[in-house]
PALUM-942895 format. One line per field, with one value per residue: x, y, z of N, C-alpha, C in turn. Coordinates in steps of 0.05 Angstrom, whole numbers, plus 5000, padded with zeros to 4 digits. Example, Ala and Ser with C-alpha at 12.3 -4.5 7.8 and 13.67 -1.06 7.14 Angstrom:
! PALUM-942895
n_u	5264/5257
n_v	4886/4955
n_w	5156/5142
ca_u	5246/5273
ca_v	4910/4979
ca_w	5156/5143
c_u	5264/5258
c_v	4934/5001
c_w	5156/5157
***
This chain:
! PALUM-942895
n_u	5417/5354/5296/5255/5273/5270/5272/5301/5267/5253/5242/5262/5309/5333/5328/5365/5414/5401/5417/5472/5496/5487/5521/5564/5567/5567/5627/5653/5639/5659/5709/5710/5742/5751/5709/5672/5665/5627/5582/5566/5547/5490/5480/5502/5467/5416/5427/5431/5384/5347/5365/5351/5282/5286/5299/5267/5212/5213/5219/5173/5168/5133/5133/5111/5085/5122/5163/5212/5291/5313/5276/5257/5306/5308/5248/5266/5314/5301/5256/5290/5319/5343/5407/5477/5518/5479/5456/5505/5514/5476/5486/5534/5503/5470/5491/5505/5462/5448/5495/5474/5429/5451/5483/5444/5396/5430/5473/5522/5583/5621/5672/5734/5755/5713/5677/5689/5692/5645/5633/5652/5613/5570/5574/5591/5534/5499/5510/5507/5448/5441/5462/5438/5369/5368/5397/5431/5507/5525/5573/5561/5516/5484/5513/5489/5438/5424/5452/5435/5468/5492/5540/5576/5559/5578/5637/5648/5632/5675/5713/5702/5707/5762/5787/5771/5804/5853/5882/5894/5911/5885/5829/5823/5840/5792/5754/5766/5749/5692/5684/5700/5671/5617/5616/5624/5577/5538/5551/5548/5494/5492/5464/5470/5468/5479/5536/5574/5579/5546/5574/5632/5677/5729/5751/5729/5761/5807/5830/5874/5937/6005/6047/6110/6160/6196/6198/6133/6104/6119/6100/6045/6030/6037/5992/5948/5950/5938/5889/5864/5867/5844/5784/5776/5767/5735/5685/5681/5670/5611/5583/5576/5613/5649/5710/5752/5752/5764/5812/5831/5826/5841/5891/5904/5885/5894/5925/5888/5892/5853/5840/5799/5810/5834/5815/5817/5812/5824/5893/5937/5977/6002/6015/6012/6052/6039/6000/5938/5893/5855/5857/5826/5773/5760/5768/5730/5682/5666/5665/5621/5582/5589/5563/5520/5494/5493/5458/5415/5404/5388/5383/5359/5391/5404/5447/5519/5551/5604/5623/5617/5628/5634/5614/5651/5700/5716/5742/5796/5808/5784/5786/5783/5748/5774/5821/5846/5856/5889/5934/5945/5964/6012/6034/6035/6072/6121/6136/6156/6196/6227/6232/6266/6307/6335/6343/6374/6421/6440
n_v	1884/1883/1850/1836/1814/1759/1692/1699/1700/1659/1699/1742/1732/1729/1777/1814/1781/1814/1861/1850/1847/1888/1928/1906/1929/1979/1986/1967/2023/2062/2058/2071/2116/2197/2245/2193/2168/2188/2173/2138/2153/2152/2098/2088/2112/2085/2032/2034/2052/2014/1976/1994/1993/1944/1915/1953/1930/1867/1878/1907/1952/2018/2057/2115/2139/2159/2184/2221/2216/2233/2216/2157/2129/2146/2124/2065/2052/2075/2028/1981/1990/2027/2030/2045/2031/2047/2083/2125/2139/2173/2228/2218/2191/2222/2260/2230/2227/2281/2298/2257/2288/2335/2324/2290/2332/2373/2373/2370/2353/2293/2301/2262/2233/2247/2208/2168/2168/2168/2118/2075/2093/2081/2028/2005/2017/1996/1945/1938/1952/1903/1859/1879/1873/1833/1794/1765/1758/1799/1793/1732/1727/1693/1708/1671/1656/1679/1648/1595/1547/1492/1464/1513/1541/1512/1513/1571/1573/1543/1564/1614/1587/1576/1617/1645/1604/1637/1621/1641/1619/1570/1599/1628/1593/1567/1605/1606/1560/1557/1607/1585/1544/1572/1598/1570/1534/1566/1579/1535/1514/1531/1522/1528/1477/1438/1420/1461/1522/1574/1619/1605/1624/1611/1576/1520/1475/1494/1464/1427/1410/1428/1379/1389/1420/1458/1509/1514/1487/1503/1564/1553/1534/1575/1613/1583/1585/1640/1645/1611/1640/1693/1669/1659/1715/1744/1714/1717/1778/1774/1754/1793/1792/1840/1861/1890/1873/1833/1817/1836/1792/1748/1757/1747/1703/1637/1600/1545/1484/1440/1368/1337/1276/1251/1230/1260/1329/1397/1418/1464/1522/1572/1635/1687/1704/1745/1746/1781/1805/1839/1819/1779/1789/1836/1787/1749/1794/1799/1753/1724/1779/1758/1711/1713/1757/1732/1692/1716/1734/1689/1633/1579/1539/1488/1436/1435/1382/1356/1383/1384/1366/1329/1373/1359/1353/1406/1406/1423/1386/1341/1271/1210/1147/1101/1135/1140/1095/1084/1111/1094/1035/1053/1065/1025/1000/1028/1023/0968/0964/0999/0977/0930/0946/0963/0915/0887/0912/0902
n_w	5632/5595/5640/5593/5561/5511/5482/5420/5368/5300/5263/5273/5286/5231/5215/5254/5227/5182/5198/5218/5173/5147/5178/5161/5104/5116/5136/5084/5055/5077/5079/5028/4980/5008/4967/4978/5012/5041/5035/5073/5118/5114/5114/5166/5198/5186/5206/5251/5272/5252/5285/5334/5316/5315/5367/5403/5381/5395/5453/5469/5480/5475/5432/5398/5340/5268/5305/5324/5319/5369/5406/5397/5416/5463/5481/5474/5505/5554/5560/5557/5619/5619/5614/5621/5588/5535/5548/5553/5501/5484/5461/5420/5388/5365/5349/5303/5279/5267/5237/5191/5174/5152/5115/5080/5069/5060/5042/5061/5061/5101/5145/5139/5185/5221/5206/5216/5264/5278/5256/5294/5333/5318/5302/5363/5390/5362/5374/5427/5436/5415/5450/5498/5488/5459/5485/5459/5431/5386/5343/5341/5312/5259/5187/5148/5143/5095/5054/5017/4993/5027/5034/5027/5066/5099/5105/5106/5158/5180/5172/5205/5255/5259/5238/5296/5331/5317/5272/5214/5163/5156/5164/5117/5074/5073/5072/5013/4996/5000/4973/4911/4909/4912/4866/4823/4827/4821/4765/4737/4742/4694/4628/4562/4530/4563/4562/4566/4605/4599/4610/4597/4556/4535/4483/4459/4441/4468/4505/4487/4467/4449/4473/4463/4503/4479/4428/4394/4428/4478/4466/4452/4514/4544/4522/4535/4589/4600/4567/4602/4655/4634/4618/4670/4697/4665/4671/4727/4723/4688/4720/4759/4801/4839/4815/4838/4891/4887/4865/4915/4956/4922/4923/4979/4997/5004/4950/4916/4889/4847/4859/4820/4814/4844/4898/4936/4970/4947/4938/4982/4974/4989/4984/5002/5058/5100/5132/5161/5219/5193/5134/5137/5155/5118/5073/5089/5086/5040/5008/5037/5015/4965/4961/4980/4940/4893/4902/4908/4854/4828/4780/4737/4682/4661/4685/4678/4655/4643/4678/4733/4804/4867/4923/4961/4944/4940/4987/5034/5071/5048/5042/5012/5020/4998/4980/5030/5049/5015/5021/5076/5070/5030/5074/5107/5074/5071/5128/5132/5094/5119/5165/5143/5116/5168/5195/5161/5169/5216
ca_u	5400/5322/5289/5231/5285/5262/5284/5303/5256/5269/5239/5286/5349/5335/5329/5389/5433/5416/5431/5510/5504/5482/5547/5588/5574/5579/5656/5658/5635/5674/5735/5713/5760/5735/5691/5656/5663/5609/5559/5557/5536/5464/5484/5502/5447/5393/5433/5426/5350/5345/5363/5331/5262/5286/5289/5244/5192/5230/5222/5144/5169/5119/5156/5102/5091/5139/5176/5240/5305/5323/5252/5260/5331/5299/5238/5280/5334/5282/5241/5310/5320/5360/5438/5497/5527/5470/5456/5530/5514/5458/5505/5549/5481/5445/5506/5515/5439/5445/5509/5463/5419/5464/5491/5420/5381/5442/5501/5549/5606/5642/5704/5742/5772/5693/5664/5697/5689/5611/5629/5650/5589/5554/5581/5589/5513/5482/5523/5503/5431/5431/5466/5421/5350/5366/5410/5462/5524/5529/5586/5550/5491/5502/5502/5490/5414/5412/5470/5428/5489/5497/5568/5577/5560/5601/5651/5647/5625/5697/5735/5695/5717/5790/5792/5772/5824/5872/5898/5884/5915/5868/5806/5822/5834/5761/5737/5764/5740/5669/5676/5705/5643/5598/5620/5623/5561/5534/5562/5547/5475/5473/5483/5450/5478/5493/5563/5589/5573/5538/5588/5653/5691/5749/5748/5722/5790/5832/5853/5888/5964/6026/6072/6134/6165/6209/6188/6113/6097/6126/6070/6014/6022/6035/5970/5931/5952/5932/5862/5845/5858/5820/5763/5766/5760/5712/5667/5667/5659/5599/5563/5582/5632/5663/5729/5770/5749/5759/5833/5845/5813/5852/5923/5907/5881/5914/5905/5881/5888/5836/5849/5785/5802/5849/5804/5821/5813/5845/5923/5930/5987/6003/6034/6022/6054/6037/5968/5937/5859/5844/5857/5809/5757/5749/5754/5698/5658/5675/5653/5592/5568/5585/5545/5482/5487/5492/5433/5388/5392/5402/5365/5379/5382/5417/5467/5539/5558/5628/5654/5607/5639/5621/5624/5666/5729/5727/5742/5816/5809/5776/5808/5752/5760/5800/5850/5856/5862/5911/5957/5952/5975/6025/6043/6046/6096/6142/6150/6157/6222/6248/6248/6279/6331/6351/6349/6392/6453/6444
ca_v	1874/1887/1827/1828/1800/1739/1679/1707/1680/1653/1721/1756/1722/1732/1803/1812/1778/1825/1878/1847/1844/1928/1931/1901/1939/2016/1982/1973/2044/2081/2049/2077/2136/2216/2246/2171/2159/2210/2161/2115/2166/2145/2073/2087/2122/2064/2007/2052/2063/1984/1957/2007/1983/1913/1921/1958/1912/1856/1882/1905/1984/2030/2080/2129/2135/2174/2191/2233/2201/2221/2206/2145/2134/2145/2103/2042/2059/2067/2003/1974/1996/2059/2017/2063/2030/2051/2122/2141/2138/2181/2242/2216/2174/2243/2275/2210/2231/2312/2291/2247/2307/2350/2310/2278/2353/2406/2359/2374/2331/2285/2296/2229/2229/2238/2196/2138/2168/2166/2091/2075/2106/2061/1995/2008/2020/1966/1913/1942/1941/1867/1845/1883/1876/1809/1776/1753/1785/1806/1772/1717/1723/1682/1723/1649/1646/1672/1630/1574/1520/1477/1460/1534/1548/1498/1523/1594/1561/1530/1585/1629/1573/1578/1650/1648/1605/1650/1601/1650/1607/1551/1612/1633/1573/1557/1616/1601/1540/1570/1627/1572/1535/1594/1618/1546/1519/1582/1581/1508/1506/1546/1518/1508/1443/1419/1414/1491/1545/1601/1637/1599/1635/1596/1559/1493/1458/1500/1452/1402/1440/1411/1370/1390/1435/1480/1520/1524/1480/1531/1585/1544/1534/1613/1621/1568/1593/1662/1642/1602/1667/1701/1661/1666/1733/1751/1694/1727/1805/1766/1744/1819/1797/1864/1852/1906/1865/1795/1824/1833/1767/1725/1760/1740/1680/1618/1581/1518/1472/1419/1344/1320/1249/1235/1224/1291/1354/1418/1419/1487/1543/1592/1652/1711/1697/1765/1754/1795/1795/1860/1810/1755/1803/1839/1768/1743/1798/1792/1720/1730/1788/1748/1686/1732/1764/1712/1678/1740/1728/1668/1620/1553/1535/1460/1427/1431/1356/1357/1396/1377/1353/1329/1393/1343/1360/1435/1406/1417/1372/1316/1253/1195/1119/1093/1149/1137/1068/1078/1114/1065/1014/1055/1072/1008/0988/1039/1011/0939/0972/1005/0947/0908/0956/0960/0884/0879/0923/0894
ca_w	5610/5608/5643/5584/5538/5516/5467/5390/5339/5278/5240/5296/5276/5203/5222/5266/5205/5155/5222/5220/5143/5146/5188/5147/5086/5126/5136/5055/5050/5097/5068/5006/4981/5008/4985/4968/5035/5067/5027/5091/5135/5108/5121/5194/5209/5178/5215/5286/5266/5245/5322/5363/5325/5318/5402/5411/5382/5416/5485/5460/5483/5463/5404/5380/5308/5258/5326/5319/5336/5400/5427/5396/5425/5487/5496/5486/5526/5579/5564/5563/5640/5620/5614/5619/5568/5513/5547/5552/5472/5476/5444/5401/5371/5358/5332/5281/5259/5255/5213/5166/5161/5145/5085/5062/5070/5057/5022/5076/5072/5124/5143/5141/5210/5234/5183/5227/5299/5275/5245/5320/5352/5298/5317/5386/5398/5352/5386/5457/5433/5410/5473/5515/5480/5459/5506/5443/5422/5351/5327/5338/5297/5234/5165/5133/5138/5061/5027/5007/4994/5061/5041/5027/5089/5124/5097/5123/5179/5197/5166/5228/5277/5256/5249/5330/5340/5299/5255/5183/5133/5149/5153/5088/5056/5074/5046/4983/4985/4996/4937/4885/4910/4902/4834/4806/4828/4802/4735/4721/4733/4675/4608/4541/4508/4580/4570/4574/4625/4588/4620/4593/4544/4521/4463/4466/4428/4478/4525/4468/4463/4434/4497/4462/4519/4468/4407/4388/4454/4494/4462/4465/4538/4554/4501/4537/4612/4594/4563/4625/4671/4623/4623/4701/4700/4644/4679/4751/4715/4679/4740/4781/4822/4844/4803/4858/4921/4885/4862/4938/4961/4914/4931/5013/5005/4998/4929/4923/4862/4850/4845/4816/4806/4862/4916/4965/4963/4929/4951/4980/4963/5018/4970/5020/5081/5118/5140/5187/5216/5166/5109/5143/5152/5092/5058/5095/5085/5007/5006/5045/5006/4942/4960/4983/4924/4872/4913/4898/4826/4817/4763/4730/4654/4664/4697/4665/4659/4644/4699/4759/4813/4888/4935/4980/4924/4939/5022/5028/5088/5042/5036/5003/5042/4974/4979/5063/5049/4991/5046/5098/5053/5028/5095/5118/5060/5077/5149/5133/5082/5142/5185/5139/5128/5191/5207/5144/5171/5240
c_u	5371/5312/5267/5253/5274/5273/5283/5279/5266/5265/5262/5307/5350/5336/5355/5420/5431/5419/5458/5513/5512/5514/5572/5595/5575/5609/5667/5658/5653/5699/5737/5739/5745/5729/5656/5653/5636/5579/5548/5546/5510/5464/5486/5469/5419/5403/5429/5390/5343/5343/5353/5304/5257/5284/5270/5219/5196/5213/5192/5142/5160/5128/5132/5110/5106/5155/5198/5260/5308/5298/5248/5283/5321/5284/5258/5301/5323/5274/5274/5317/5343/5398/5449/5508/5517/5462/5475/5532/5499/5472/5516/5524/5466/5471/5509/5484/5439/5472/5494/5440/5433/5473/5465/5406/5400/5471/5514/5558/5615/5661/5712/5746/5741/5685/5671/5702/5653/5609/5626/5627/5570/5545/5576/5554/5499/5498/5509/5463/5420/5430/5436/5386/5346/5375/5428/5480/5521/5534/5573/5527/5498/5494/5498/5459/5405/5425/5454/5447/5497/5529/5581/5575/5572/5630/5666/5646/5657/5714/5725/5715/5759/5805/5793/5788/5853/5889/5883/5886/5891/5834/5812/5823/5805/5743/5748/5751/5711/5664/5689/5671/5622/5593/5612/5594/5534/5527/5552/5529/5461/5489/5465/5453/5484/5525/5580/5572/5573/5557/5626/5657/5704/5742/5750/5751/5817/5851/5873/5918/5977/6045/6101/6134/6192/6186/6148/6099/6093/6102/6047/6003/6008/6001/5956/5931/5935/5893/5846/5846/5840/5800/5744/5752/5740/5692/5662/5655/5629/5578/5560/5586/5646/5703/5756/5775/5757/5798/5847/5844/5837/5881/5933/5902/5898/5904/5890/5877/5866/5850/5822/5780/5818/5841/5808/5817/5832/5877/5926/5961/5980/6021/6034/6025/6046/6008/5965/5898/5844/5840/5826/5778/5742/5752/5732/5676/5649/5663/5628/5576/5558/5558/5517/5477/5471/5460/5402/5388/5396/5374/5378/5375/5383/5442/5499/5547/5586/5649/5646/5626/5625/5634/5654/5696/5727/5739/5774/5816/5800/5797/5780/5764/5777/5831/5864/5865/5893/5937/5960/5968/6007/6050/6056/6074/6118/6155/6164/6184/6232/6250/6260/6302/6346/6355/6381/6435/6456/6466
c_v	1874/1853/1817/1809/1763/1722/1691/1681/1683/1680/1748/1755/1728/1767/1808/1796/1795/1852/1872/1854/1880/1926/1929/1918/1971/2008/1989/2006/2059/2077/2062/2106/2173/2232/2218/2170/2168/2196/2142/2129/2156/2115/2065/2089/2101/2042/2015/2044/2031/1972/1979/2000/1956/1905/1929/1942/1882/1860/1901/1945/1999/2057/2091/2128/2159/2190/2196/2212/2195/2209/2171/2123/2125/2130/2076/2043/2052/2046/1983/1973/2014/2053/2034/2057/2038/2076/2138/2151/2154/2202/2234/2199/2198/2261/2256/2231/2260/2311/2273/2265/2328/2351/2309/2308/2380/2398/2369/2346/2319/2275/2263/2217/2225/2223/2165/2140/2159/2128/2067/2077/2076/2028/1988/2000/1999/1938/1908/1933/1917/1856/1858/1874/1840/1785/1756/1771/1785/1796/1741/1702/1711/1696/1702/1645/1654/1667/1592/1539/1512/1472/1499/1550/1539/1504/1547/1584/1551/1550/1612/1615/1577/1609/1653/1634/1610/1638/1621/1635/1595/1575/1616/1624/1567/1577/1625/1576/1547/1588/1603/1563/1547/1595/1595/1531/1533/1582/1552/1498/1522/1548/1514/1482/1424/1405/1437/1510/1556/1628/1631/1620/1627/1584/1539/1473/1471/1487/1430/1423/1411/1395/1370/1414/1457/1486/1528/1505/1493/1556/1577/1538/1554/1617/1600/1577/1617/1664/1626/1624/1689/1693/1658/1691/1749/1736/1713/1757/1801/1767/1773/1811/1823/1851/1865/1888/1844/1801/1817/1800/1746/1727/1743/1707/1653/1602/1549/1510/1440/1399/1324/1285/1232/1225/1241/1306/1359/1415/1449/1499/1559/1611/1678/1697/1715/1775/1757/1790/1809/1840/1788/1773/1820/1813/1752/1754/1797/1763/1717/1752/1773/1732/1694/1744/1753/1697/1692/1735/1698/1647/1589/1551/1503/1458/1425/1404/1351/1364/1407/1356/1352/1354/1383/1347/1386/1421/1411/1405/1344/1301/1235/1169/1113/1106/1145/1106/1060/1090/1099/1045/1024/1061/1049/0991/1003/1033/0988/0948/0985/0990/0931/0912/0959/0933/0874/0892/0924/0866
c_w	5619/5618/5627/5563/5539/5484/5428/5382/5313/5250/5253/5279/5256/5200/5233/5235/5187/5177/5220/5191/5135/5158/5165/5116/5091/5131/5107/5048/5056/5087/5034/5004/4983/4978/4986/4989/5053/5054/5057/5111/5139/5121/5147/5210/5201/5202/5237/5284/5267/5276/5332/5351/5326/5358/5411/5410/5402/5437/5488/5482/5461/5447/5391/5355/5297/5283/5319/5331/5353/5417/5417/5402/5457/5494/5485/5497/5547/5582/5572/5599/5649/5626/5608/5597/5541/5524/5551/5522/5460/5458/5424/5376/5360/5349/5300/5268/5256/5233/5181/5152/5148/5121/5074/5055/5059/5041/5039/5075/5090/5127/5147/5159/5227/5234/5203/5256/5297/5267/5263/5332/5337/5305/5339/5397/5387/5368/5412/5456/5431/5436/5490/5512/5475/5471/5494/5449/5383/5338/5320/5321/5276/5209/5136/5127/5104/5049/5022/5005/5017/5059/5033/5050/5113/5119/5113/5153/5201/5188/5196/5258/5279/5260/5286/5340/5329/5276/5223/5169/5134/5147/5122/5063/5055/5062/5020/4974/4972/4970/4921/4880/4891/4872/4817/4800/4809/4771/4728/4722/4704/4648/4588/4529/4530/4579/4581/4585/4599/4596/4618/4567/4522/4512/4468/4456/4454/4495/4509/4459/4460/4470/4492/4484/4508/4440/4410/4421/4478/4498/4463/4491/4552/4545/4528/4568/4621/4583/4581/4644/4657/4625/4656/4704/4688/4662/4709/4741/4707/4700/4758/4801/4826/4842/4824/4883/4908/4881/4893/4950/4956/4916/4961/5010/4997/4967/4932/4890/4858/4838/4841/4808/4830/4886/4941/4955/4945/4944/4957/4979/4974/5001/4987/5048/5108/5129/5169/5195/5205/5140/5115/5137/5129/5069/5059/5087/5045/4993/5018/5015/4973/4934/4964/4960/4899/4878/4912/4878/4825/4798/4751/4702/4654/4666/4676/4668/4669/4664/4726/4773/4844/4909/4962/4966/4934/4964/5017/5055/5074/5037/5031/5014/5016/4985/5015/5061/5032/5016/5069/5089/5039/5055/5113/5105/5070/5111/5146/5112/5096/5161/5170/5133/5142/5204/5191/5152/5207/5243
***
């Protein structure tokens, strides 16, 4: 590691996050289907270009102006102190960029099988850069500095921590908690009459249905079940949630049902059991990109009244002192009826 490395600043770090963010969306790409796929080529080759002058400046190595790749490649490597690990790269880093000319200047295609030896070279080298130039690792950098919502971010925040200690369900419960968050908090500063999201749908009378549980009871449920997943979905298409990625999202993740009056969280609903750290991953980056997105446009009209609630209800870890108290109490009744049970048939 070069010894000029010296402590990230805060315009650094903000740099370096949207550096993991670039990452994460040449993954989206590359995953796309051929020949969509040979779009990321462009994407590699910016996020390469991105840390060698985010280092470079960094580590205050002198990079002539409009300087070709590899000579650019090269003085920070050098200023760096010439690391095997970032000049074993020198090739496969100058084949990634005669592949992005190739496409951008002559439309040659890339094959699929390359397309993700070049996606490798990609990753590989921006990571080696950070560590080396900056004296982080990558992973580490947080891609939270532009989601605005603090519990939105704590959120992510513990669904990262859990992910590292492999426990998915509980990551993925957390980032649903986070996208309900997102979408909701969203949607409900923005209303004209202050009672309904500009972005609700369903008919204001819809939730009043018959409680007989045969005949016309029966259809007004179905009817009324069906126009609240509707209204889900119309509502995130509305805002440009990417309706393909939110499809996957909401198959992996665990549900969660809200109990706004009970004093805890959502109750959560574990329906795929076969999670892997592909699912974690692309739901993170799905929930990230959401919440950066939404936070680029975002605007207010007024607060939805009706169906604000404290971000402490999305927690599915919340419990409010009433409701801890109400289980203690109930907890303590149920001992004092098993001791007296057992005194009784003593």
């Amino acid at each position: 590691m070069s010894e000029q490395t010296n402590a990230v600043t805060a315009a650094e770090a903000e740099r370096l996050s949207l550096i993991r963010y670039q990452l994460l969306a040449v993954g989206e790409a590359v995953a796309a289907p051929p020949p969509l796929n040979t779009l990321a080529i462009n994407m590699m080759q910016d996020v390469v270009e991105s840390a060698l002058a985010a280092v470079g400046e960094h580590i205050r190595a002198t990079v002539p102006g409009r300087a070709d790749f590899d000579k650019l490649f090269d003085v920070v490597a050098t200023a760096l102190g010439s690391p095997a690990e970032i000049t074993g790269l020198r090739a496969p880093a100058i084949a990634l960029n005669n592949a992005r000319v190739g496409f951008k200047h002559h439309g040659n295609q890339v094959p699929d099988g390359t397309l993700r030896r070049h996606q490798d070279v990609a990753t590989t080298l921006v990571a080696e850069l950070v560590s080396q130039g900056f004296g982080v690792q990558l992973d580490a950098v947080s891609l939270l500095l532009f989601v605005p919502h603090a519990k939105v971010r704590e959120f992510i925040q513990i669904a990262e921590t859990a992910h590292r200690a492999n426990d998915l369900v509980k990551a993925l419960t957390y980032l649903r908690a986070a996208f309900d968050l997102t979408i909701d908090d969203y949607c409900d500063r923005k209303s004209v009459d202050g009672w309904r999201s500009v972005f609700e749908i369903e008919p204001s009378g819809a939730s009043r249905q018959s409680h007989d549980e045969f005949g016309i009871g029966q259809i007004t449920k179905g009817l009324k079940e069906w126009m609240t997943a509707l209204d889900a979905r119309s509502r995130l298409a509305a805002i440009g949630v990417d309706q393909s990625r939110y499809a996957y999202f909401d198959a992996v993740a665990p549900v969660t049902t809200p109990m706004h009056h009970s004093g805890r969280g959502p109750i959560v609903h574990v329906r795929f059991k076969e999670l892997t750290d592909e699912h974690y991953r692309s739901s993170y980056a799905f929930v990230v990109d959401t919440a950066i997105r939404l936070a680029a446009a975002d605007y207010n009209l007024r607060e939805v009244q009706h169906n604000m609630r404290t971000p402490d209800t999305y927690d599915p870890a919340y419990r409010s002192e009433e409701w801890l108290e109400s289980a203690r109490r109930n907890e303590e009744l149920r001992a004092q009826r098993q001791q007296q049970e057992t005194s009784a048939h003593e």
